[in-house]
FIVEXVO-824428 format. One line per field, with one value per residue (C-alpha): residue number from 1; residue in three letters; x, y, z. Coordinates in Angstrom, 3 decimals. Example, Ala and Ser with C-alpha at 12.3 -4.5 7.8 and 13.67 -1.06 7.14 Angstrom:
% residues 2
n 1/2 $
res ALA/SER $
x 12.300/13.670 $
y -4.500/-1.060 $
z 7.800/7.140 $
This chain:
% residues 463
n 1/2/3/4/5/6/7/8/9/10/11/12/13/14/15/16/17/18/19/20/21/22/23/24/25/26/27/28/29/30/31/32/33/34/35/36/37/38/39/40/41/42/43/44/45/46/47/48/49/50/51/52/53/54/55/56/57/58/59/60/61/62/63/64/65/66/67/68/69/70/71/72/73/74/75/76/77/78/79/80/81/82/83/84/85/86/87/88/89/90/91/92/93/94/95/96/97/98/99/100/101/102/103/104/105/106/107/108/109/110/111/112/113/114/115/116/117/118/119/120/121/122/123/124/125/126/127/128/129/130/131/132/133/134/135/136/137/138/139/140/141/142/143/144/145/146/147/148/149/150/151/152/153/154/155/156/157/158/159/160/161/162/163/164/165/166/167/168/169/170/171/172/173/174/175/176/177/178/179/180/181/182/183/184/185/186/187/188/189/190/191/192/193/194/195/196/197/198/199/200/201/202/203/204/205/206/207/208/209/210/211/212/213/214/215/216/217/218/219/220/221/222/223/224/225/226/227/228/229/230/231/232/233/234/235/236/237/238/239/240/241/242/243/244/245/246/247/248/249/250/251/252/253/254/255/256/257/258/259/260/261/262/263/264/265/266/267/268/269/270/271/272/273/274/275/276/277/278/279/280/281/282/283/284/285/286/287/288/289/290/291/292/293/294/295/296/297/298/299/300/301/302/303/304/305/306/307/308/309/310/311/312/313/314/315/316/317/318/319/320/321/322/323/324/325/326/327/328/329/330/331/332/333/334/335/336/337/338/339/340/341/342/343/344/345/346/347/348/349/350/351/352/353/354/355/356/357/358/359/360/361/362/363/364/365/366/367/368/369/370/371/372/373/374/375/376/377/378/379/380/381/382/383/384/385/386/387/388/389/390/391/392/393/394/395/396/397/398/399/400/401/402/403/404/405/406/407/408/409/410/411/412/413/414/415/416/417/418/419/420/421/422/423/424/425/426/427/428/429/430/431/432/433/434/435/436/437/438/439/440/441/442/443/444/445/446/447/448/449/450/451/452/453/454/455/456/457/458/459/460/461/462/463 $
res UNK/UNK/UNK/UNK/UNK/UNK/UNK/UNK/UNK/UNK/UNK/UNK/UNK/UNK/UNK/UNK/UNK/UNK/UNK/UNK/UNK/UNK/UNK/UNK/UNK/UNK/UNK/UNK/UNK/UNK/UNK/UNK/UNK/UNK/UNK/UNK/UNK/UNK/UNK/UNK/UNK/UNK/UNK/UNK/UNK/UNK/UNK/UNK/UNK/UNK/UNK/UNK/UNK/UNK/UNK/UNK/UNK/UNK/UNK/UNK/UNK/UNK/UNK/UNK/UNK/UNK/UNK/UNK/UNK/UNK/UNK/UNK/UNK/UNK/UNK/UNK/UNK/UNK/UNK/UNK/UNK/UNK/UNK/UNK/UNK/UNK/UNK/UNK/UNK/UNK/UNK/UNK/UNK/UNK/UNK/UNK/UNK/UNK/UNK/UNK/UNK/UNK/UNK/UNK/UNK/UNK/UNK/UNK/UNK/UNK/UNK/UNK/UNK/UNK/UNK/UNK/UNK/UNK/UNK/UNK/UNK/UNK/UNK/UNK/UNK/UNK/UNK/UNK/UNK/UNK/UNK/UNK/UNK/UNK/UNK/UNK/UNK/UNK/UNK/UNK/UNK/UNK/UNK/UNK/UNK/UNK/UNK/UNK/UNK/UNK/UNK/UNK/UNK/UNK/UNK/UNK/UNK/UNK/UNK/UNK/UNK/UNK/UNK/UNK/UNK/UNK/UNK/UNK/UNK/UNK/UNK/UNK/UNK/UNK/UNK/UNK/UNK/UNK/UNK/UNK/UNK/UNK/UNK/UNK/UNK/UNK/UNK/UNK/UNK/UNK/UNK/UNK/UNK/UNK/UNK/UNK/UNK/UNK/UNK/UNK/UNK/UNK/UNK/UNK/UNK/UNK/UNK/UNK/UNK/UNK/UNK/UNK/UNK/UNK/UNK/UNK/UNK/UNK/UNK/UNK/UNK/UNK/UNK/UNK/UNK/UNK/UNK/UNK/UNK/UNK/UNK/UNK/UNK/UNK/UNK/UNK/UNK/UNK/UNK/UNK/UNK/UNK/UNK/UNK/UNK/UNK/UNK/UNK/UNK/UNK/UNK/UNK/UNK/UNK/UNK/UNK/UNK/UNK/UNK/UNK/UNK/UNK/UNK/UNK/UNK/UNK/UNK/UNK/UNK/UNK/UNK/UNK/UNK/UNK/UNK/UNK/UNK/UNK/UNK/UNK/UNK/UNK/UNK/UNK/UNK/UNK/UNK/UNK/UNK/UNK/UNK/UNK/UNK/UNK/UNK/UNK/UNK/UNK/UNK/UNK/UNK/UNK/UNK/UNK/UNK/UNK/UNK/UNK/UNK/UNK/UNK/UNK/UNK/UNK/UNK/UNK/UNK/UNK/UNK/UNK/UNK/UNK/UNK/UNK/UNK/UNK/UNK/UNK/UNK/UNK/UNK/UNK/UNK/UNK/UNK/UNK/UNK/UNK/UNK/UNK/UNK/UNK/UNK/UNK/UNK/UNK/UNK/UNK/UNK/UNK/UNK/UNK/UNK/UNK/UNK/UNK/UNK/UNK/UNK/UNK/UNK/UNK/UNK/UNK/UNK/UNK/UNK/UNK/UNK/UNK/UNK/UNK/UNK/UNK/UNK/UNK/UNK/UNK/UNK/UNK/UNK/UNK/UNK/UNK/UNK/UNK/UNK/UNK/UNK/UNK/UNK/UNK/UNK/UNK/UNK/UNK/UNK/UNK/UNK/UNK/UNK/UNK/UNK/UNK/UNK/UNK/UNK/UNK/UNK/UNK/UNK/UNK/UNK/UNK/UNK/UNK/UNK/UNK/UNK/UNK/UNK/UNK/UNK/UNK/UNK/UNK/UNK/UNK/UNK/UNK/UNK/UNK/UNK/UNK/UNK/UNK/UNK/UNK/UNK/UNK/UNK/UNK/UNK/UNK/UNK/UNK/UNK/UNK/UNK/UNK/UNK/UNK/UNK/UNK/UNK/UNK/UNK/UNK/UNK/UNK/UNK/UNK/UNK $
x 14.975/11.186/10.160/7.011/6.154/6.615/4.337/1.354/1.490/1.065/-1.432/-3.742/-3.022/-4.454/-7.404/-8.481/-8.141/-10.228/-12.463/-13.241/-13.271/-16.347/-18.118/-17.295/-20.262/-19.932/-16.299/-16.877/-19.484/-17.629/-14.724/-16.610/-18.080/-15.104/-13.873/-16.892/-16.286/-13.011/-14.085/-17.498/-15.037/-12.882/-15.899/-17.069/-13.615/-14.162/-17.692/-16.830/-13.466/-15.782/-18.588/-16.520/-17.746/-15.856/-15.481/-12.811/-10.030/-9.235/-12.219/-11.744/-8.254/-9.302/-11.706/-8.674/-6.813/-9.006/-9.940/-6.748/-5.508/-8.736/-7.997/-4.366/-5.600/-8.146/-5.527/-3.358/-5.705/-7.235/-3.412/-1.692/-3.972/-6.871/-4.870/-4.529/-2.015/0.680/1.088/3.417/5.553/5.379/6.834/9.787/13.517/13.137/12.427/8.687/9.110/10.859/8.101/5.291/7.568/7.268/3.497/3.496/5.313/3.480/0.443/2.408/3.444/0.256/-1.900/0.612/-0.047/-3.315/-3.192/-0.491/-2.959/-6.237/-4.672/-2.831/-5.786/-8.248/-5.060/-5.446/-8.948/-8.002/-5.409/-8.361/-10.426/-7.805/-7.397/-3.909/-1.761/0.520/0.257/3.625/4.709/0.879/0.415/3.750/2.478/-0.515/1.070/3.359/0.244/-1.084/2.255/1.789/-1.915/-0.961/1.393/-0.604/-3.318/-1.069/-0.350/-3.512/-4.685/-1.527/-2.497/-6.697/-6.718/-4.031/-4.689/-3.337/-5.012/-3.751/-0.836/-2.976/-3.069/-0.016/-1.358/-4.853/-2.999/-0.812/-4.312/-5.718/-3.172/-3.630/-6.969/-6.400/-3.718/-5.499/-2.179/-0.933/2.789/2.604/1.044/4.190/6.739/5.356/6.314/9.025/6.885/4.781/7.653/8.270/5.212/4.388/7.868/6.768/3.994/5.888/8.288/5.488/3.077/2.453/0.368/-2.463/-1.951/-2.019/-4.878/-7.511/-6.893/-7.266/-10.686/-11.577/-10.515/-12.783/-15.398/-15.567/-15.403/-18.629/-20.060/-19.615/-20.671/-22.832/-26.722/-29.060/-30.415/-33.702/-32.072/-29.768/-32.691/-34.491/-31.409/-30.610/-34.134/-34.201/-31.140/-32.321/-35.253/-33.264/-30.869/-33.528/-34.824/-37.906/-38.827/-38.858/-40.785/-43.969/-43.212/-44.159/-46.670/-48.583/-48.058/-49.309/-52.559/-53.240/-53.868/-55.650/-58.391/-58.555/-59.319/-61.937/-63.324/-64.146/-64.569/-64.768/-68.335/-69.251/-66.270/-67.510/-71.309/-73.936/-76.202/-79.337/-78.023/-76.200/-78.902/-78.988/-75.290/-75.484/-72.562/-71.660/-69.031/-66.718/-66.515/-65.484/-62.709/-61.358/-61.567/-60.078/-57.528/-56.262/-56.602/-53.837/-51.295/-52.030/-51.242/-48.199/-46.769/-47.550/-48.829/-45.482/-42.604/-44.862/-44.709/-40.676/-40.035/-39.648/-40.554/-36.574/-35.116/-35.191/-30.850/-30.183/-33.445/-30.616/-28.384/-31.735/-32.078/-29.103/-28.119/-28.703/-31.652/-35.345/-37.863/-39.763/-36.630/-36.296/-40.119/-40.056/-36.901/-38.029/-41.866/-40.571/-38.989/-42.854/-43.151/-40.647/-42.608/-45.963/-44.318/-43.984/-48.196/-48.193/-47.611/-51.068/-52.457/-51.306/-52.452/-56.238/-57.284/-56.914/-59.537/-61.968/-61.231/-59.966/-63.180/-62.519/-59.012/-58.524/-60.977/-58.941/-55.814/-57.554/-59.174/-55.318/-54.106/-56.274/-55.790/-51.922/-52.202/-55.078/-52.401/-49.251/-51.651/-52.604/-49.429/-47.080/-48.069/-48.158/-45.032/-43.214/-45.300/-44.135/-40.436/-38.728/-41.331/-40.748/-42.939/-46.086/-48.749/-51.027/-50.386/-50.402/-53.889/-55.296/-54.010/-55.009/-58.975/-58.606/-57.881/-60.197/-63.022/-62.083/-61.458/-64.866/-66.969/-65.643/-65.332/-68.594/-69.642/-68.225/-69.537/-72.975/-72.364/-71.078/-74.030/-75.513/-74.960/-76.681/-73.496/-69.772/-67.723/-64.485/-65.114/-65.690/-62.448/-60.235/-61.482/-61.052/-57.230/-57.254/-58.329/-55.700/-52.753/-54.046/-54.404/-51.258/-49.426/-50.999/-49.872/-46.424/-46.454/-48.007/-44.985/-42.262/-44.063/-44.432/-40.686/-39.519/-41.262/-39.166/-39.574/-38.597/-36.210/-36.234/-33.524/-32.090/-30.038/-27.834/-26.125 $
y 43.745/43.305/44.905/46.391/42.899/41.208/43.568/43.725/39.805/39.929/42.701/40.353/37.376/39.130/40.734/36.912/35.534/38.168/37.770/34.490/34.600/37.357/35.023/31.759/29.732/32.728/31.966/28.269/28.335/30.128/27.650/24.773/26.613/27.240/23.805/22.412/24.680/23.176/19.575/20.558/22.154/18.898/16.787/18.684/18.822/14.899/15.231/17.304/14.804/11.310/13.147/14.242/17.754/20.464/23.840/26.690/26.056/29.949/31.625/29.608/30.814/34.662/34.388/32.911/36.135/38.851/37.536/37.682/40.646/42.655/40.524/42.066/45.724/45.356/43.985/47.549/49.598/48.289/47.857/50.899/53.525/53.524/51.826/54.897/52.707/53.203/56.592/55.586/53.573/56.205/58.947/56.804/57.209/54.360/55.070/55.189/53.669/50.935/50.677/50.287/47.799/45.691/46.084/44.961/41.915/41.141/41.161/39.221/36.728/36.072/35.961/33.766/31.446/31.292/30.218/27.280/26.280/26.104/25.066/21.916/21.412/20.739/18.941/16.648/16.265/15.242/12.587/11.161/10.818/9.114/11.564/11.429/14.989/15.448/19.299/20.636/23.178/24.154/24.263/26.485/29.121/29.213/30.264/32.687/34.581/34.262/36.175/39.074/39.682/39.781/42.396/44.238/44.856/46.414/48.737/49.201/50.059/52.667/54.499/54.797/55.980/58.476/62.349/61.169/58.075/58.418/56.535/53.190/53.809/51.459/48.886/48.700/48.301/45.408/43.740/44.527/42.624/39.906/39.282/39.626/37.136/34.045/32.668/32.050/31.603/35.100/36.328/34.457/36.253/39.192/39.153/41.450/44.471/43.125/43.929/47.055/48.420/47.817/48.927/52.138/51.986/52.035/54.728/57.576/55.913/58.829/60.551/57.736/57.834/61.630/62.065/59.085/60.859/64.405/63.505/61.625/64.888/66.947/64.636/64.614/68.222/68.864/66.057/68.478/71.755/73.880/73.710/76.905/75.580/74.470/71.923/70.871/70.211/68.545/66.211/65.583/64.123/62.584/60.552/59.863/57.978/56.569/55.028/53.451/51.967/53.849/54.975/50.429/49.973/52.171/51.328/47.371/48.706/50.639/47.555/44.979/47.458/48.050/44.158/43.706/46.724/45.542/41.758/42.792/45.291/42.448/38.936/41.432/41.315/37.782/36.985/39.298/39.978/37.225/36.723/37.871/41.314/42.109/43.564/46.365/47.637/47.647/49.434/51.132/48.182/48.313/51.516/51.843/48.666/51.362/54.319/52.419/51.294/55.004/55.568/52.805/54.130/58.443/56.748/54.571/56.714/60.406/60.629/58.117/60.117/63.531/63.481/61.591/64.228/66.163/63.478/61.845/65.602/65.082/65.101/67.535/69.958/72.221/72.230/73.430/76.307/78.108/77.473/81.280/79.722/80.864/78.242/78.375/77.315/74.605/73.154/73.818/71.612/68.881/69.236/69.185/65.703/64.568/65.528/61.771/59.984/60.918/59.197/55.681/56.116/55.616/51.805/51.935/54.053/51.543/48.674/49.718/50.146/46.677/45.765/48.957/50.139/52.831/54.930/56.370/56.399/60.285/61.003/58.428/60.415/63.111/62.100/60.303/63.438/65.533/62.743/63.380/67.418/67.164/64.416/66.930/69.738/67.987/65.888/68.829/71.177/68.130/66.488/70.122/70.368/67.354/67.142/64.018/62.157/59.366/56.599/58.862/56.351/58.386/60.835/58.987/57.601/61.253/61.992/58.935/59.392/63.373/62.309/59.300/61.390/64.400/61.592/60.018/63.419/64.279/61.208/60.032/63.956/63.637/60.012/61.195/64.224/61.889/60.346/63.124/63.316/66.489/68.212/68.217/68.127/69.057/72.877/71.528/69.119/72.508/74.328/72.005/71.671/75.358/75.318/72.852/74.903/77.489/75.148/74.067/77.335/78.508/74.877/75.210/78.822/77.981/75.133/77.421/79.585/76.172/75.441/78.685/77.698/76.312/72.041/69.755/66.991/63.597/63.194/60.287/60.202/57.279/56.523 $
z -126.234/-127.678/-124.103/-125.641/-126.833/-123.743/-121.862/-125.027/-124.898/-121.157/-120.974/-123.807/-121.650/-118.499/-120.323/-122.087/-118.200/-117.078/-119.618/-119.163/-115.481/-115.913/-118.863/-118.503/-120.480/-123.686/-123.761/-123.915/-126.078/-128.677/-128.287/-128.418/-131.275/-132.915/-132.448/-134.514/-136.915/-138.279/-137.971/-139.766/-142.614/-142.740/-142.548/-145.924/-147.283/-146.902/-148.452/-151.498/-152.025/-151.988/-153.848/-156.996/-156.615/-157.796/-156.116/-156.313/-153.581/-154.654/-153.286/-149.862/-149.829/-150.492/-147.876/-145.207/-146.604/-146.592/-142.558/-141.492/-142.958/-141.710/-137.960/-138.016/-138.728/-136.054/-133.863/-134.678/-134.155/-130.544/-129.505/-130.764/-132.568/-129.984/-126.725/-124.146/-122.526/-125.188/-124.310/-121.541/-123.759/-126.250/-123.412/-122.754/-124.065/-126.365/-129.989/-130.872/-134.145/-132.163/-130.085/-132.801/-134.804/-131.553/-131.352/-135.356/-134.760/-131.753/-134.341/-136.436/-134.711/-132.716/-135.956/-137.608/-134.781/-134.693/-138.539/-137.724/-134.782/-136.853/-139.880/-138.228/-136.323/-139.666/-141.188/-138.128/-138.306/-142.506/-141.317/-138.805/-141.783/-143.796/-146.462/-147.868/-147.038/-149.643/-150.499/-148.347/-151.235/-151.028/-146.932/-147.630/-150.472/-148.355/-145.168/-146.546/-148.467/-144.866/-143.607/-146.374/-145.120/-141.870/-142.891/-145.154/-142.474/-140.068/-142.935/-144.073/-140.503/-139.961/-143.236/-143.374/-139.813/-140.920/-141.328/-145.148/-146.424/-149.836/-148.944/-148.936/-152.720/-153.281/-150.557/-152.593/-155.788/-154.595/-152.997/-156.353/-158.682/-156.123/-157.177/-160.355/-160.336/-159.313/-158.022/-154.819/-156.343/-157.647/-154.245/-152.126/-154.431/-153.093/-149.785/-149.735/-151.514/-148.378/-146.197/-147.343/-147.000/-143.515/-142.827/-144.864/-142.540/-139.302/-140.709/-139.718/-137.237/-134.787/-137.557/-136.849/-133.178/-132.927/-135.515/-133.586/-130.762/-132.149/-133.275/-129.984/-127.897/-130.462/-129.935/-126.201/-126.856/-128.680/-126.569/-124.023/-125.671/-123.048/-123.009/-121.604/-118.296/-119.225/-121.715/-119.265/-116.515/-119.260/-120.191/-116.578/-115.943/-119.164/-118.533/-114.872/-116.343/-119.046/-116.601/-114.523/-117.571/-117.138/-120.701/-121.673/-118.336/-119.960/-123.317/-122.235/-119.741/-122.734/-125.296/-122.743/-121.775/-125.775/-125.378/-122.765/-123.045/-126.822/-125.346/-122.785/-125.259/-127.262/-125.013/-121.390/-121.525/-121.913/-119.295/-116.460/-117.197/-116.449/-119.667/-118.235/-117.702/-120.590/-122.610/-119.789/-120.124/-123.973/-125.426/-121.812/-120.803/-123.432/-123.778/-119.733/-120.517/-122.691/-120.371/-118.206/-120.229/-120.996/-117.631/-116.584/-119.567/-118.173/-114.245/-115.124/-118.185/-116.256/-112.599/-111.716/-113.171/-112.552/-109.101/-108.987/-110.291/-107.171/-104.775/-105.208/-104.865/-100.877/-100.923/-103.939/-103.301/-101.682/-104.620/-107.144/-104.279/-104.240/-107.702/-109.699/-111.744/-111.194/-109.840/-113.070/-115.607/-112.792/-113.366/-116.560/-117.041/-115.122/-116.608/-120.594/-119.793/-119.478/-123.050/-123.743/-121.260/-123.821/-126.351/-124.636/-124.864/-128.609/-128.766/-126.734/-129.856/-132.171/-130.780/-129.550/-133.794/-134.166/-131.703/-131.891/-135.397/-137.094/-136.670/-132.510/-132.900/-133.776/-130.202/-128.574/-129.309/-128.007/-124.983/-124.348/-124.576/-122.759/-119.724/-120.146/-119.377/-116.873/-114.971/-115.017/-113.934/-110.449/-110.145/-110.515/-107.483/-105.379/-105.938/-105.276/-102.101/-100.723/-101.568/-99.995/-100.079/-102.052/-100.953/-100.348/-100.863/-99.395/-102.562/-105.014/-103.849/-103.559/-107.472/-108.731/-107.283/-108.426/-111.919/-111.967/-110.902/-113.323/-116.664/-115.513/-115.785/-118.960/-120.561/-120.024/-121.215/-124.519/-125.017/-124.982/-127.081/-129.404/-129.753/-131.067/-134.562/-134.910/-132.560/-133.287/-130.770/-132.332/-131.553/-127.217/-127.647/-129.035/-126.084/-123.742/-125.092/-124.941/-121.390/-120.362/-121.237/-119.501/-116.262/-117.130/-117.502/-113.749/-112.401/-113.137/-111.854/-108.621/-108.973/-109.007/-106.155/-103.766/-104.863/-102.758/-99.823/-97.315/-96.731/-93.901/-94.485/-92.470/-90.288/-89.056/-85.747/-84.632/-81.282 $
């Protein structure tokens, strides 16, 4: 007898204990908070009593309502409609409409408690205060509305997560003439229309339990729809980096450079360079805060991931070689991931306009840009050649001088083409763009071709 009950009060017993065993200061917190808030409502009951103010004891009874009855279909739902537990009650000899009338009055009667607890509680805090309670007939009305909410949200959850939510049509009419009715008399003599529908309710409850998990099962299933190989290699990396919270890690990096370059573009001079020399640099040191600037973002944002890419494959690198995909889908996959990593770089595009203006953003972009490709170009062919290797400084020293060397040459280049005004240098920057892809193309190809070369793996013996 009331088994299921038994078992659902013990299982939400165990899960509060473990709960607060896990968070201990949020589950105080909220009690203590909850605690304040029913003296703080008694203390402004008191308030609006000494004060003559008038307010509408209706719309604070509504609000009780409609919490409770949306409480009781959340209840419903977490312990019936979406528990995967209940399938094993559900498989057993016992009735399942038994079983989910159980569950309901489980709901009920643990909702219904709740309301006696808080309400008694605020009717204590009332006495303290020395405010005479004489409303029984009203505490009563009051807590059988409270009852028929309770009620009506178990039905209301059984019907709109239902393959046939037009049955709620007579539960939002009944909720509808008790708004209209402005009386909580009227509302109490409704209680066994109440009755009956939940009981309607738990006449035909395996149609909401079987539909939820209909669509969950189609969900998973197009959750899990196939992907050609290159998306898959790009979604594996992607979510490698998104699980080492990566992707926030050079969002912050690129914000907190945007700052800084824009600072010393500004103040940099005067902080670093004696007065008696600055008339010599002229316009040369800012400029180079902001080269270098881009060139932090391009090392952090694509040399890093570039060469992890292979440099972490030391344990799986023999699960990439015998699977049947070519060695270009496999840098390709892992390259197109880069493209995400480009896109933490923009908060460092956003930020260096308020500083410099609006006028060098569009080469900025560029010359970003350009430093992106010509970093995936040399980082690419090295991280393949030395799988395993994870904490290469060594290699990461040679790339970074590589690229600074490279970003130098042609950033100073175009700076003094720039200054030309008779030259435009938007035909050089297409070619140079043009150039890179081409470099690019022949990098990942010589890639692939490194990738089917054998590699050494470190071993490590143990007595």
């Amino acid at each position: 007898m009331m088994e299921t009950s038994r078992l659902l009060l013990r299982e939400i017993r165990r899960s509060l204990q473990q709960k607060m065993k896990t968070s201990p200061i949020l589950y105080s917190f909220f009690s203590v908070m909850i605690l304040f808030s029913i003296i703080m409502f008694a203390f402004l009951t008191f308030f609006l009593l000494h004060t003559e103010t008038t307010f509408n004891f209706l719309d604070v009874f509504y609000m009780v309502f409609f919490l409770l009855l949306m409480k009781s279909a959340s209840d419903l739902h977490r312990y019936f409609i979406a528990a995967p537990q209940v399938s094993y009650a559900l498989s057993t000899q016992v009735s399942q409409r038994k079983i989910v009338g159980e569950i309901v009055a489980t709901i009920v009667f643990t909702n219904i408690g709740l309301w006696f607890s808080f309400s008694l509680l605020y009717l204590l805090v009332l006495s303290l205060l020395h405010i005479p309670l004489s409303y029984p007939v009203e505490y009563v009305l009051f807590s059988i509305d409270i009852l028929i909410a309770i009620l009506l949200g178990c039905c209301v959850s059984l019907h709109f997560f239902s393959s046939r939510q037009y049955r709620l049509i007579p539960t939002i009419l009944l909720l509808g003439f008790f708004w209209f009715s402005q009386n909580m008399l009227f509302i109490a003599c409704m209680l066994p229309l109440a009755v009956l529908q939940c009981a309607w309710g738990v006449s035909h409850p395996m149609d909401s339990y079987r539909y939820v998990k209909r669509k969950e099962r189609l969900s998973e299933k197009n959750q899990a729809q196939t992907h050609s190989t290159l998306i898959a290699l790009f979604l594996r990396e992607v979510t490698g980096i998104w699980r080492d919270r990566l992707y926030f890690s050079f969002v912050s990096m690129s914000i907190f450079t945007g700052l800084g370059t824009g600072y010393l573009f500004l103040y940099g001079m005067d902080l670093f360079i004696p007065d008696s020399i600055q008339r010599y640099l002229g316009g040369f040191l800012p400029s180079l805060f902001v080269f270098i600037g881009c060139y932090v973002v391009v090392m952090y944002a694509a040399v890093f991931p570039a060469l992890n890419l292979f440099l972490t494959e030391e344990k799986t690198m023999w699960i990439l070689r015998n699977l049947p995909v070519k060695n270009e889908t496999i840098v390709y996959g892992k390259t197109l991931a880069l493209s995400l990593c480009f896109l933490t770089t923009v908060p460092f595009l956003a930020i260096i306009p308020i500083f410099l203006g609006a006028g060098d953003l569009l080469f900025l972009c560029w010359f970003l840009g350009f430093s992106f490709l010509a970093a995936i170009i040399i980082a690419i062919p090295l991280g393949v050649k030395y799988v395993g290797k994870k904490s290469d400084i060594l290699l990461l020293y040679s790339v970074a001088m590589v690229l600074f060397v490279l970003l130098s040459v042609v950033g100073a280049g175009m700076n003094v083409l720039r200054s030309l005004s008779t030259i435009s240098i938007l035909p050089l920057c297409i070619l140079l763009l043009l150039l890179e892809c081409t470099l690019l193309f022949l990098s990942l190809k010589l890639s692939a071709r490194l990738l089917a070369l054998p590699f050494k793996t470190t071993r490590r013996y143990s007595l």
